[in-house]
Jmol script that loads the backbone (N, CA, C; Angstrom):
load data "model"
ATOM      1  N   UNK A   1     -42.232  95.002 -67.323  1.00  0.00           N
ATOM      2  CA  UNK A   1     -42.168  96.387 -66.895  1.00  0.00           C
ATOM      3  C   UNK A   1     -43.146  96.669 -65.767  1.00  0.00           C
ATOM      4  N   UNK A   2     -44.594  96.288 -66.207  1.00  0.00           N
ATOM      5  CA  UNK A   2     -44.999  96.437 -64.788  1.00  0.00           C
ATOM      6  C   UNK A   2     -44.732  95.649 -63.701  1.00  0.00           C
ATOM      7  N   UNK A   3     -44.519  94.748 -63.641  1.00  0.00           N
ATOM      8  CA  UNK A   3     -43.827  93.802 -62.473  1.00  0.00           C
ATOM      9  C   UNK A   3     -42.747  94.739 -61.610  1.00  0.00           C
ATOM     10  N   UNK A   4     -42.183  95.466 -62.142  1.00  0.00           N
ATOM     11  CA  UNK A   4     -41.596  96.491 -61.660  1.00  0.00           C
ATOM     12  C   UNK A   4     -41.195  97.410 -61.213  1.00  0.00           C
ATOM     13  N   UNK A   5     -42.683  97.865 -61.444  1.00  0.00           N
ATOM     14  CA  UNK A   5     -43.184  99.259 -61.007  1.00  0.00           C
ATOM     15  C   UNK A   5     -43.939  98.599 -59.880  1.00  0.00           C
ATOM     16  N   UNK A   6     -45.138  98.337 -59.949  1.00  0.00           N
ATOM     17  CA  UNK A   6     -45.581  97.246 -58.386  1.00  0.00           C
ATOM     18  C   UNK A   6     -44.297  97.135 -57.356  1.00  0.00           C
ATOM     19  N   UNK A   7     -43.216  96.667 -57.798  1.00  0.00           N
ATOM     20  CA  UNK A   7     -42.516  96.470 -56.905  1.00  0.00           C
ATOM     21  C   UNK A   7     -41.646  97.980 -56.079  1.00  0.00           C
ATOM     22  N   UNK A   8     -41.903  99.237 -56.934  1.00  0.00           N
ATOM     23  CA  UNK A   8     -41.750 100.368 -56.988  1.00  0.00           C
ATOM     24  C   UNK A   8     -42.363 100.574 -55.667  1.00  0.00           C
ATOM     25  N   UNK A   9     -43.751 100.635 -56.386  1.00  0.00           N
ATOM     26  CA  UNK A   9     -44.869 100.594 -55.727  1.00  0.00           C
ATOM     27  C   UNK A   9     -45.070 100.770 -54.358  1.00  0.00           C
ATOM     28  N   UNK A  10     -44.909  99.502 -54.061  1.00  0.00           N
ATOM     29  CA  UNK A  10     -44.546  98.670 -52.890  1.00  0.00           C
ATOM     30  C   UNK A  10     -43.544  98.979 -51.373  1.00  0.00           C
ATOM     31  N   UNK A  11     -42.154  98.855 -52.195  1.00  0.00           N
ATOM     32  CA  UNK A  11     -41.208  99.221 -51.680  1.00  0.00           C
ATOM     33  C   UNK A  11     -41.346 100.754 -51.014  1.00  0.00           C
ATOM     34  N   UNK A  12     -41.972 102.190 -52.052  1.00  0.00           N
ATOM     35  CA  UNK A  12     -42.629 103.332 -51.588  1.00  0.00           C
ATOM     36  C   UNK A  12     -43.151 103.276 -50.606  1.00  0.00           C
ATOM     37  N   UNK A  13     -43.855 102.251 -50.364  1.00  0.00           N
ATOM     38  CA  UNK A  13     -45.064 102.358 -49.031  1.00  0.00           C
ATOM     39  C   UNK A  13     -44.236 101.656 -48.033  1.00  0.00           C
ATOM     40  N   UNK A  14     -42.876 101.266 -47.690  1.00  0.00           N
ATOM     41  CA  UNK A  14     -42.281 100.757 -46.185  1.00  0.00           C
ATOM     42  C   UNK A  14     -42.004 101.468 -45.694  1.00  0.00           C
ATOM     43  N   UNK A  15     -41.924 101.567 -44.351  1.00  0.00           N
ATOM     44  CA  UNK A  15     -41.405 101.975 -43.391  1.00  0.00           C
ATOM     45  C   UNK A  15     -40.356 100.621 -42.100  1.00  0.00           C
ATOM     46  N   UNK A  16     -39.484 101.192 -41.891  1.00  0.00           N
ATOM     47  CA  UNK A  16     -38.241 100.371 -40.942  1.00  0.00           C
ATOM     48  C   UNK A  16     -38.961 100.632 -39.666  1.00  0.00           C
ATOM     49  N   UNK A  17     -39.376  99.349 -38.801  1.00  0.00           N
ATOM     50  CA  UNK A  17     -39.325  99.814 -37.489  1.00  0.00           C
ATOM     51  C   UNK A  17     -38.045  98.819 -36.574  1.00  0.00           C
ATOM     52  N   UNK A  18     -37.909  99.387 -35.779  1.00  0.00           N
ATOM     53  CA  UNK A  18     -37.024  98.432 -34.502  1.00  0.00           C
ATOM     54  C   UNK A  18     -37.683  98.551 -33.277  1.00  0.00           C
ATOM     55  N   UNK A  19     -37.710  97.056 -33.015  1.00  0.00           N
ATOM     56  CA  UNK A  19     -37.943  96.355 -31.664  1.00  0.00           C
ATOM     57  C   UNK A  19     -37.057  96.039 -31.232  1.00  0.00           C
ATOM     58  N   UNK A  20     -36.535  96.204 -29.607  1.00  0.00           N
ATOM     59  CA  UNK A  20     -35.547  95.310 -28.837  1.00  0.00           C
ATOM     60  C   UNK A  20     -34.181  94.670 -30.177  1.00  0.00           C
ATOM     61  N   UNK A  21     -33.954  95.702 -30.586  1.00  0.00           N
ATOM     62  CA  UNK A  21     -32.860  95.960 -31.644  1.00  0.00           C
ATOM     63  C   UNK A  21     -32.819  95.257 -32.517  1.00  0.00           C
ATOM     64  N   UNK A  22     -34.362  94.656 -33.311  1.00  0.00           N
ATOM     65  CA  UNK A  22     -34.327  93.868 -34.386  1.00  0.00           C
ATOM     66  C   UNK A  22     -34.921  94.601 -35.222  1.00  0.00           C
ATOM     67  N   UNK A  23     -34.736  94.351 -36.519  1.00  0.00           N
ATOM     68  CA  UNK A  23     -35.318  95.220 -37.730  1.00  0.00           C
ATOM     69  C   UNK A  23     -36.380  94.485 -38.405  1.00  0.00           C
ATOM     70  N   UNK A  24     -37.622  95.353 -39.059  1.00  0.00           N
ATOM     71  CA  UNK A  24     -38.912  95.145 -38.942  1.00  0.00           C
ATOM     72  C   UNK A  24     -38.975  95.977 -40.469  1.00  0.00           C
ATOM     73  N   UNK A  25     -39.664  95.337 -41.491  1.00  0.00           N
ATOM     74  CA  UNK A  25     -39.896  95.913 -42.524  1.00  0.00           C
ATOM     75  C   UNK A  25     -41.372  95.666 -42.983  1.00  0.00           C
ATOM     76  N   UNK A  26     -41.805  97.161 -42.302  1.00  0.00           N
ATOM     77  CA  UNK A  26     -43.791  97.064 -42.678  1.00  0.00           C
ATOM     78  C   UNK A  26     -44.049  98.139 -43.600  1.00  0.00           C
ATOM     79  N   UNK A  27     -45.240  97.465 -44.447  1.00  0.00           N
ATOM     80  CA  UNK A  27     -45.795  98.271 -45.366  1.00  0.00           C
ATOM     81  C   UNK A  27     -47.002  98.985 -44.857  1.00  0.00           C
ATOM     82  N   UNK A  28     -46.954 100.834 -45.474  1.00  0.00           N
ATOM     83  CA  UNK A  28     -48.430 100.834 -45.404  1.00  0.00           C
ATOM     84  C   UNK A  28     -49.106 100.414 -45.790  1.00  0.00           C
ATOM     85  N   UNK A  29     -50.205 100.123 -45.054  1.00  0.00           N
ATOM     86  CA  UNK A  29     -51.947 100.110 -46.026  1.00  0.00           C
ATOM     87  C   UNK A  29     -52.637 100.850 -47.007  1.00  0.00           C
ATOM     88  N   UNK A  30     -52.994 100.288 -47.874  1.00  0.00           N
ATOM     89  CA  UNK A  30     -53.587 101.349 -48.829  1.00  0.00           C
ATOM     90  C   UNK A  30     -55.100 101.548 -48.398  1.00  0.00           C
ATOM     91  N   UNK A  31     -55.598 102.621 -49.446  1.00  0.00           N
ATOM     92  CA  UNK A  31     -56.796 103.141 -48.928  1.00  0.00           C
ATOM     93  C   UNK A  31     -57.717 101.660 -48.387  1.00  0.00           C
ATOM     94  N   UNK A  32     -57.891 101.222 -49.574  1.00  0.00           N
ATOM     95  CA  UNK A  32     -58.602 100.027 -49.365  1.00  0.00           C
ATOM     96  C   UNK A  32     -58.340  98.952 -48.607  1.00  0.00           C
ATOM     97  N   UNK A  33     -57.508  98.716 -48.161  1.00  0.00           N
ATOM     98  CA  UNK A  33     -57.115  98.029 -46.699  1.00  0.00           C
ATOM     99  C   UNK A  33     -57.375  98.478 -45.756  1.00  0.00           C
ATOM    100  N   UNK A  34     -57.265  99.864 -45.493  1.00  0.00           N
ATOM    101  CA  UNK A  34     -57.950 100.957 -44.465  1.00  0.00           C
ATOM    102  C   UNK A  34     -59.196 100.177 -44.494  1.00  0.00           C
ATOM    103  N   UNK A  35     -59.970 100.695 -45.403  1.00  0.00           N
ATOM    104  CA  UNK A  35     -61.746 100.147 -45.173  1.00  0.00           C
ATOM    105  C   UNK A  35     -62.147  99.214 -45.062  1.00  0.00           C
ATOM    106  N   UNK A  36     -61.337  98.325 -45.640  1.00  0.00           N
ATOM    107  CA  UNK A  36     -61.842  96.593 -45.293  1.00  0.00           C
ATOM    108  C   UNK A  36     -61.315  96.506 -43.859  1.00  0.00           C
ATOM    109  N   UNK A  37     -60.597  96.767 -43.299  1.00  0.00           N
ATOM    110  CA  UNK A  37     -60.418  96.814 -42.028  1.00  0.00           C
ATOM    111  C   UNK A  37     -61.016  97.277 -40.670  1.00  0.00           C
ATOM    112  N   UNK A  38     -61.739  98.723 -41.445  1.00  0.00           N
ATOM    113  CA  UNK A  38     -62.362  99.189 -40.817  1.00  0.00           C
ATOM    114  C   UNK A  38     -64.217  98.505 -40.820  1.00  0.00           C
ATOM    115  N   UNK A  39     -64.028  98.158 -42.187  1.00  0.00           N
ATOM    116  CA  UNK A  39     -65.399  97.254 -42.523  1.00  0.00           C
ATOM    117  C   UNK A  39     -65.656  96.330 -41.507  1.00  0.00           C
ATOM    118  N   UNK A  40     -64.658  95.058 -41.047  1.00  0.00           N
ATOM    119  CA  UNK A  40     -64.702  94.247 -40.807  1.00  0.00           C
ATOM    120  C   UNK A  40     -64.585  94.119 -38.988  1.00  0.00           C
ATOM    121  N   UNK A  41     -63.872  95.100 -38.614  1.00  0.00           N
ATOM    122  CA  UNK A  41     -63.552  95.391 -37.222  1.00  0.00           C
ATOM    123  C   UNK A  41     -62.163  94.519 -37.289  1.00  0.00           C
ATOM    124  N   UNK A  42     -61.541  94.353 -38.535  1.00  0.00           N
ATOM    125  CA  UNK A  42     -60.098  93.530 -38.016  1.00  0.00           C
ATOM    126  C   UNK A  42     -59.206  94.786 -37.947  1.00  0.00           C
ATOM    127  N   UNK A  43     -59.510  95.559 -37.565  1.00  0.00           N
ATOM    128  CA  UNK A  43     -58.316  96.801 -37.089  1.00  0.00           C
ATOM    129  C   UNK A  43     -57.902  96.318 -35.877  1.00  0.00           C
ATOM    130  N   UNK A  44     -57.473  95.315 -35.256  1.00  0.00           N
ATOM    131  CA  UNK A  44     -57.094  94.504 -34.117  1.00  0.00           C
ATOM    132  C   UNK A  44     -55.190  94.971 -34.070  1.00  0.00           C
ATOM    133  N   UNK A  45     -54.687  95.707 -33.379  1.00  0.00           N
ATOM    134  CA  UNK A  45     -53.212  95.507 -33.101  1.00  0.00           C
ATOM    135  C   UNK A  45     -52.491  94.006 -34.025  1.00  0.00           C
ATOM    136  N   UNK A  46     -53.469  93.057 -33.251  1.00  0.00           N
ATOM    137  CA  UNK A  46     -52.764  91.623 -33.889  1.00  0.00           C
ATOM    138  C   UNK A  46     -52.790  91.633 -35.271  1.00  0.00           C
ATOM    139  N   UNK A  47     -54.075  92.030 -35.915  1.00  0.00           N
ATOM    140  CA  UNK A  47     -54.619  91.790 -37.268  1.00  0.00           C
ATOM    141  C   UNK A  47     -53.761  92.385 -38.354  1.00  0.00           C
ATOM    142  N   UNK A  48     -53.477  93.808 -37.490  1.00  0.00           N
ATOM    143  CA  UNK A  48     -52.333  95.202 -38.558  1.00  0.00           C
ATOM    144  C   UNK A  48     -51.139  94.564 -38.689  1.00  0.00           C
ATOM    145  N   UNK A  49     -50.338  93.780 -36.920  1.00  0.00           N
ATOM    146  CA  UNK A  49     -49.290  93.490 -37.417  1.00  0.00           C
ATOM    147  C   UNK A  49     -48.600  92.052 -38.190  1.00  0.00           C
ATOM    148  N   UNK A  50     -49.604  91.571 -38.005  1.00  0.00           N
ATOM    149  CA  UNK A  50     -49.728  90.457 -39.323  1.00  0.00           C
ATOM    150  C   UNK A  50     -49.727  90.593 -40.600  1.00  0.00           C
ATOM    151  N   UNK A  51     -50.296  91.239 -40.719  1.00  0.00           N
ATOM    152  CA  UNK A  51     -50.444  91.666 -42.175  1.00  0.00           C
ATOM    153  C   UNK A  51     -49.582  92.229 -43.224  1.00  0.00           C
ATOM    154  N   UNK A  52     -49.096  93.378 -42.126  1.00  0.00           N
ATOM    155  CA  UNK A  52     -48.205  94.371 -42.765  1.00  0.00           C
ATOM    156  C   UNK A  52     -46.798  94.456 -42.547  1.00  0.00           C
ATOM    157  N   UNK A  53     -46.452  93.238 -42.004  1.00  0.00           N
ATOM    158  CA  UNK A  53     -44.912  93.048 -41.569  1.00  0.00           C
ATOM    159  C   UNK A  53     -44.649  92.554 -43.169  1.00  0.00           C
ATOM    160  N   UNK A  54     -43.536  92.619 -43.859  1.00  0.00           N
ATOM    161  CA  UNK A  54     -43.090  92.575 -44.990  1.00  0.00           C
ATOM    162  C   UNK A  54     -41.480  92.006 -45.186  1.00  0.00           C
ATOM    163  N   UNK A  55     -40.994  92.419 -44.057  1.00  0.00           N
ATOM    164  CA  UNK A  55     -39.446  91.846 -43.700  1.00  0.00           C
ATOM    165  C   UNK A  55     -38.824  92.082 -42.623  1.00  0.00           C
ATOM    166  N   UNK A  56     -37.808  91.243 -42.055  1.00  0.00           N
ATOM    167  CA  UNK A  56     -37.398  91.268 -40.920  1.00  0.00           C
ATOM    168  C   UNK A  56     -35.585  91.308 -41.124  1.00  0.00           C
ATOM    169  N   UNK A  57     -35.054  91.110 -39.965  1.00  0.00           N
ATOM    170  CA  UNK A  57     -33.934  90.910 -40.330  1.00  0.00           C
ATOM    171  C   UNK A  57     -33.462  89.817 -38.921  1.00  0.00           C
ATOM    172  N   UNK A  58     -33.892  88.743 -38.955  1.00  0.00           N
ATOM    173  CA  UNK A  58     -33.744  87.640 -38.269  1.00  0.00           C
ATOM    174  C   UNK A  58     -32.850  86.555 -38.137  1.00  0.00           C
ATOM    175  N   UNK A  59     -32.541  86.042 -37.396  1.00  0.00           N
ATOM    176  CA  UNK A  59     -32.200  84.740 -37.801  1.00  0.00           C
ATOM    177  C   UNK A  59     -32.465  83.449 -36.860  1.00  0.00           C
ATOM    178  N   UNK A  60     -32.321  82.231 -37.016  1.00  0.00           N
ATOM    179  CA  UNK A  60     -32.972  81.564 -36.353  1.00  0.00           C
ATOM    180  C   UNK A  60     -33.060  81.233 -34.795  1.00  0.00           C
ATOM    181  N   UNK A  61     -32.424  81.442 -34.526  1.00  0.00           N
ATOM    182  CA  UNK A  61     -32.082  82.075 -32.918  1.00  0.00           C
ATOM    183  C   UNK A  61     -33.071  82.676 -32.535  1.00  0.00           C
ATOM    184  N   UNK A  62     -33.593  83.852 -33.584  1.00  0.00           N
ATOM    185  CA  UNK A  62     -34.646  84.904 -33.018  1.00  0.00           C
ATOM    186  C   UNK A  62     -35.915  84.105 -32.679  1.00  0.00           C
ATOM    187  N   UNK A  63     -36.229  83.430 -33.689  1.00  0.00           N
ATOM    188  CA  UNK A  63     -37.148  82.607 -33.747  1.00  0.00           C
ATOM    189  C   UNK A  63     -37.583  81.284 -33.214  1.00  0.00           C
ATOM    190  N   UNK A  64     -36.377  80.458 -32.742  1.00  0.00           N
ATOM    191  CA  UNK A  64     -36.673  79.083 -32.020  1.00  0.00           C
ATOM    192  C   UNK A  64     -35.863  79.065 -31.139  1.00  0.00           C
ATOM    193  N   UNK A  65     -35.769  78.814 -29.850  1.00  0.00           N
ATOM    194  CA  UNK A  65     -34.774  78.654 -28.733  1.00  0.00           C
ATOM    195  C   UNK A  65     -34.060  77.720 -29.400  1.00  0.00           C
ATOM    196  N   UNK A  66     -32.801  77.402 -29.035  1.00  0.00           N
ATOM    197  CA  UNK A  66     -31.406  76.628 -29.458  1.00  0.00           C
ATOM    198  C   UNK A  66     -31.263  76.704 -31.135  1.00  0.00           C
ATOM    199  N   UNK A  67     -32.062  77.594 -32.091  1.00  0.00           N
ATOM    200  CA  UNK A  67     -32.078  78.020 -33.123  1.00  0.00           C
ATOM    201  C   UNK A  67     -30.380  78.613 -33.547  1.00  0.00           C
ATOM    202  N   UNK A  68     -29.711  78.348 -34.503  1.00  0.00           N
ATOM    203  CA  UNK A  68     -28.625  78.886 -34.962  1.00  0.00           C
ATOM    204  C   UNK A  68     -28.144  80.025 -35.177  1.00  0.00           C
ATOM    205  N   UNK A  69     -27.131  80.833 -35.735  1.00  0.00           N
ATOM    206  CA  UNK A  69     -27.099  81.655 -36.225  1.00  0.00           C
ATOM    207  C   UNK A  69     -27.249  82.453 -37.804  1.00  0.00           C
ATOM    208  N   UNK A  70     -27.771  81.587 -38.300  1.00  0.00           N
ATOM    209  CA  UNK A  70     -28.138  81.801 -39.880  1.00  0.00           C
ATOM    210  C   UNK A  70     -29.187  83.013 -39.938  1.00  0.00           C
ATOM    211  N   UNK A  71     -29.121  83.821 -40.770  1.00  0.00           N
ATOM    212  CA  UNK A  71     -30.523  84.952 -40.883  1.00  0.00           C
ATOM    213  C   UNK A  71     -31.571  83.805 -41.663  1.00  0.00           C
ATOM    214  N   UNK A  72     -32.962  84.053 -41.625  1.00  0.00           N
ATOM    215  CA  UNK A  72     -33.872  83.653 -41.995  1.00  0.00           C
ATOM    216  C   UNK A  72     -34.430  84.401 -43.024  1.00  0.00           C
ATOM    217  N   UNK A  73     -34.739  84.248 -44.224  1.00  0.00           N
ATOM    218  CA  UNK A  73     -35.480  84.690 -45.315  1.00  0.00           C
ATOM    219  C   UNK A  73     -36.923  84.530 -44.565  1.00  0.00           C
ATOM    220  N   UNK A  74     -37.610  86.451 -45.110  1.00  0.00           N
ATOM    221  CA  UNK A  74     -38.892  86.344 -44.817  1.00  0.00           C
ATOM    222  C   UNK A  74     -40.237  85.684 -45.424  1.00  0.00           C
ATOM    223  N   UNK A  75     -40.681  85.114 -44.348  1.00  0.00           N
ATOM    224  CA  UNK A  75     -42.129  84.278 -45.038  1.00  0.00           C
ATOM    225  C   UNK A  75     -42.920  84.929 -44.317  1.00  0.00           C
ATOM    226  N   UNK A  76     -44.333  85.003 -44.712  1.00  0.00           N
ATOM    227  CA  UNK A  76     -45.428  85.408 -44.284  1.00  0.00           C
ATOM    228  C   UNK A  76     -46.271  84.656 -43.529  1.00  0.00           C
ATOM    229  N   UNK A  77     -46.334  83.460 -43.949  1.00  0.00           N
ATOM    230  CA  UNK A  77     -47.071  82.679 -42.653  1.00  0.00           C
ATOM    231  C   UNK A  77     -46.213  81.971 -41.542  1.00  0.00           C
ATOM    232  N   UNK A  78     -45.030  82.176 -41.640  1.00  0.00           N
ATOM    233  CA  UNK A  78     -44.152  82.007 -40.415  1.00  0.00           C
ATOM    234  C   UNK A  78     -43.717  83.161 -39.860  1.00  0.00           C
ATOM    235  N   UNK A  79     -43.582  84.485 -40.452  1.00  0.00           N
ATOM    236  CA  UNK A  79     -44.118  85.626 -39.695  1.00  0.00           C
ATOM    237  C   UNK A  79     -45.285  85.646 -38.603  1.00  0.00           C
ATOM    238  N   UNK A  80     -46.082  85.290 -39.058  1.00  0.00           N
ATOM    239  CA  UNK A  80     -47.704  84.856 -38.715  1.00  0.00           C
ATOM    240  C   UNK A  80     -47.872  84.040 -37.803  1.00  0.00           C
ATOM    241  N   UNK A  81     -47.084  82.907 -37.620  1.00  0.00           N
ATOM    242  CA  UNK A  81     -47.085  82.146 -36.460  1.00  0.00           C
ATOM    243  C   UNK A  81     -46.618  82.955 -35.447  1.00  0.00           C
ATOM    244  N   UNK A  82     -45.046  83.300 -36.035  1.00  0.00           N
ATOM    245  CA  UNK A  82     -44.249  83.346 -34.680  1.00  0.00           C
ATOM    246  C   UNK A  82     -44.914  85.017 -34.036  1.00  0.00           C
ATOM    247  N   UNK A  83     -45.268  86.080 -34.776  1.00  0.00           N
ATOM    248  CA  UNK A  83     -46.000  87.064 -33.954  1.00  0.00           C
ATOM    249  C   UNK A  83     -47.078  86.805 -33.286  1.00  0.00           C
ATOM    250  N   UNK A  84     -48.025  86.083 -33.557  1.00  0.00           N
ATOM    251  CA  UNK A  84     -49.171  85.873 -32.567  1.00  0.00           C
ATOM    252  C   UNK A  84     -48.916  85.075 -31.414  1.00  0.00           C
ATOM    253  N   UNK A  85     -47.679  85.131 -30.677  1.00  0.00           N
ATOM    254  CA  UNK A  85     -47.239  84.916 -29.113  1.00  0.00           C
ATOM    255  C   UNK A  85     -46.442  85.947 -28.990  1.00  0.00           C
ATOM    256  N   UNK A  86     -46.504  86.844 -29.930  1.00  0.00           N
ATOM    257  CA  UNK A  86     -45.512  88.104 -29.201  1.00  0.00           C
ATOM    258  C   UNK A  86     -46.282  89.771 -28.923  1.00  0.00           C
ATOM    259  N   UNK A  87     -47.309  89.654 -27.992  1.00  0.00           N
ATOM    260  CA  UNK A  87     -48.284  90.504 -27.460  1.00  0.00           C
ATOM    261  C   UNK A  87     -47.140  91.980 -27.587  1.00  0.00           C
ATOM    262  N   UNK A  88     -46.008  91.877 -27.055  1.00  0.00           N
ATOM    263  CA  UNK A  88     -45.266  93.307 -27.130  1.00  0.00           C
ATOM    264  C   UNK A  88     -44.949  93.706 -28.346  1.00  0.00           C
ATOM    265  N   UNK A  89     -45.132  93.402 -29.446  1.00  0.00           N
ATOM    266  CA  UNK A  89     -44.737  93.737 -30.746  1.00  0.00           C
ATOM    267  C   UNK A  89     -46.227  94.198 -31.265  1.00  0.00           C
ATOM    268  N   UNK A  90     -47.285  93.920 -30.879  1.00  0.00           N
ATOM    269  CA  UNK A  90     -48.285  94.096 -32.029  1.00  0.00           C
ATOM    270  C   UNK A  90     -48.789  95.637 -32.042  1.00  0.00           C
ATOM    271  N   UNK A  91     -48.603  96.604 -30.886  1.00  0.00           N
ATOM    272  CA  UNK A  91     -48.656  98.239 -30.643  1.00  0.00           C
ATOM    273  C   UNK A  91     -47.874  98.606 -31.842  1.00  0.00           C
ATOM    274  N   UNK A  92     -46.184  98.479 -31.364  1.00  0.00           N
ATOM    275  CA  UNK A  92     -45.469  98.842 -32.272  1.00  0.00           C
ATOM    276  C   UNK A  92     -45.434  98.953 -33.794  1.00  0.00           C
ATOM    277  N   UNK A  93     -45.995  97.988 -34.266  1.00  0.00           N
ATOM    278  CA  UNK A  93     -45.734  97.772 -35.911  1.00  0.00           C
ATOM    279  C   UNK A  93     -47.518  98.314 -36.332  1.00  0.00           C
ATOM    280  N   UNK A  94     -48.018  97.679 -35.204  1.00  0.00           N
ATOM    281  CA  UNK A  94     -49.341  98.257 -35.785  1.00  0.00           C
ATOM    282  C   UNK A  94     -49.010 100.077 -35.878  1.00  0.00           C
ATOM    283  N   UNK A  95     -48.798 100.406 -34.831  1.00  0.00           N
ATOM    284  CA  UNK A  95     -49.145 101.702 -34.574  1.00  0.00           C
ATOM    285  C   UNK A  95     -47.606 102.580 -35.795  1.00  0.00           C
ATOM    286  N   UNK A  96     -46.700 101.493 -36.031  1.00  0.00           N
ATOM    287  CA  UNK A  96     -45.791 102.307 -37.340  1.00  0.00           C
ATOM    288  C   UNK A  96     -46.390 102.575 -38.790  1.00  0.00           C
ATOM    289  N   UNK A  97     -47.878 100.789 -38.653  1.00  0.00           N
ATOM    290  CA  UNK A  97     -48.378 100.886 -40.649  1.00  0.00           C
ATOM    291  C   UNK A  97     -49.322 101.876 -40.316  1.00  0.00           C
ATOM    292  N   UNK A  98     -50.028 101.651 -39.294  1.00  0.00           N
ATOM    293  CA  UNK A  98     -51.491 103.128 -39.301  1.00  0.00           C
ATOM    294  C   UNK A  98     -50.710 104.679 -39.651  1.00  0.00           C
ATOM    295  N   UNK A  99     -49.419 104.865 -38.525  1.00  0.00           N
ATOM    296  CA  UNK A  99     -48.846 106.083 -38.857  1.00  0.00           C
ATOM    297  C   UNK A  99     -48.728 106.331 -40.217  1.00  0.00           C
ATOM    298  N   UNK A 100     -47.668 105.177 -40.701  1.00  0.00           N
ATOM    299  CA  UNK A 100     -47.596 105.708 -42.300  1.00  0.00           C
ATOM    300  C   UNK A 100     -48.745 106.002 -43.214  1.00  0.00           C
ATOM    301  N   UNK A 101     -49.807 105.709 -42.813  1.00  0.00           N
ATOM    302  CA  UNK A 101     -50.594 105.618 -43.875  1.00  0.00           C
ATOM    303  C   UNK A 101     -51.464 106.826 -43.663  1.00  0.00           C
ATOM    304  N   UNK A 102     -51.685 107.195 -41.859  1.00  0.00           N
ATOM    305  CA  UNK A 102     -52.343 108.697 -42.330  1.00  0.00           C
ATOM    306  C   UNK A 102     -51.566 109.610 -42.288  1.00  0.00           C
ATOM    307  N   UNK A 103     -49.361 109.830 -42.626  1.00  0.00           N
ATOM    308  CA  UNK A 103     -49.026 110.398 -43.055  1.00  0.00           C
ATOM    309  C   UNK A 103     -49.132 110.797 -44.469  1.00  0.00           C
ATOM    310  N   UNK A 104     -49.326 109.137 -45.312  1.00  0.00           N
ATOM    311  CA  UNK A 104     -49.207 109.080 -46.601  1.00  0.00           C
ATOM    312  C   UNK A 104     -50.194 110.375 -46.761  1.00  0.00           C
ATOM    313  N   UNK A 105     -51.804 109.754 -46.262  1.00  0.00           N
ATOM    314  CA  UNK A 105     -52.504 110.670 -46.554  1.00  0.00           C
ATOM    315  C   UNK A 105     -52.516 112.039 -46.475  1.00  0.00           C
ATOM    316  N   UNK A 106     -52.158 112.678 -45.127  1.00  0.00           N
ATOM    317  CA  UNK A 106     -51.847 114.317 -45.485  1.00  0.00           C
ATOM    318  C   UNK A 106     -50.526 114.643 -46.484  1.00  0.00           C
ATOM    319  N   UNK A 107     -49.892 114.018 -46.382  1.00  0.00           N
ATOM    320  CA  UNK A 107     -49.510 114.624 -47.545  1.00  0.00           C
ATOM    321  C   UNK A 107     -50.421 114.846 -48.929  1.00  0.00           C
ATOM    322  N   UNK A 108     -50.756 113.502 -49.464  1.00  0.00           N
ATOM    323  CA  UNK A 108     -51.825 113.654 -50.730  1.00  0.00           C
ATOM    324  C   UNK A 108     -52.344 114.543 -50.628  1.00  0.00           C
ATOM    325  N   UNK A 109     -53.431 114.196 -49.232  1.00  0.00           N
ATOM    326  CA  UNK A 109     -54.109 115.945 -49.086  1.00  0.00           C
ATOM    327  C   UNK A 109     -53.895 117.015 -49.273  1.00  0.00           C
ATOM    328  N   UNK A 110     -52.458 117.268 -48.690  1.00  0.00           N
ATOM    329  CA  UNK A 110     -51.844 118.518 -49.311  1.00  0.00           C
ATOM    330  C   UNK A 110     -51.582 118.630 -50.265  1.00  0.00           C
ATOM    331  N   UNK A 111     -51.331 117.718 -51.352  1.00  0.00           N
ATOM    332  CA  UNK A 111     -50.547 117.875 -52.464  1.00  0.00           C
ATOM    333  C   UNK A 111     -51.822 118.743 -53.528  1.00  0.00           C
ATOM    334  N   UNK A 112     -52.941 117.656 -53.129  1.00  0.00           N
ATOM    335  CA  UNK A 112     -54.298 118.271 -53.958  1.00  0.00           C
ATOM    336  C   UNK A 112     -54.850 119.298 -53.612  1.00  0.00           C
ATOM    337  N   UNK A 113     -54.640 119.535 -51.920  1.00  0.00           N
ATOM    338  CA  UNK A 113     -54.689 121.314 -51.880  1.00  0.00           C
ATOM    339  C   UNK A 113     -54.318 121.907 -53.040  1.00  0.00           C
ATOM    340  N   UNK A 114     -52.669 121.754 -52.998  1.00  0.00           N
ATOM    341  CA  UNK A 114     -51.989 123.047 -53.485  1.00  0.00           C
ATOM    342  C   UNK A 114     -51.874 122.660 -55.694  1.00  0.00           C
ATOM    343  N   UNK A 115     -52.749 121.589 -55.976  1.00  0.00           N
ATOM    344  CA  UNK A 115     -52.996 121.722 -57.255  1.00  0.00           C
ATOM    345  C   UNK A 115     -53.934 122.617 -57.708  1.00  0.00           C
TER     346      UNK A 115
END
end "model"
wireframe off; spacefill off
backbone 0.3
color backbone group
């Protein structure tokens, strides 16, 4: 049951972005990713969109020249490779998980306003 809810969880905190008409599935950050981030100075464009990319909708083509047409199941450290040579993507996704997350927050904010 909880395995389930985590995945609840989880899924709550994505947001869809598109690049150059590919689909991008990033999570917000939670509070505490905020601060370790901010702790550490890895609030880096590169650092956010590494991290928080969660799914894509790819296929191998996208990913390797003379690559096929098969979609690719998402991995995280081949996420990880293949974004850190792609300088035009790291604004975007960064700047979609930061959004979500200080939307998440005004809302909360508001919510505990109006309790």
């Amino acid at each position: 049951m909880s395995r389930a809810l985590i995945e609840k969880l989880r899924r709550a905190c994505e947001v869809k972005v598109t690049i150059d008409g590919k689909n991008y599935t990033v999570r917000r950050p939670t509070d505490a990713e905020i601060v370790e981030l901010q702790r550490t100075g890895g609030a880096t464009f590169a650092a956010v969109a590494k991290q928080f990319v969660v799914g894509w909708d790819l296929v191998e083509l996208d990913l390797v020249p003379g690559g096929g047409p098969e979609p690719v199941p998402f991995d995280a450290e081949l996420w990880a490779e293949w974004v850190a040579d792609r300088l035009e993507m790291w604004a975007p996704i960064a700047n979609a998980a930061l959004d979500a997350y200080f939307k998440h927050r005004e809302t909360r904010d508001a919510d505990a306003k109006n309790s």
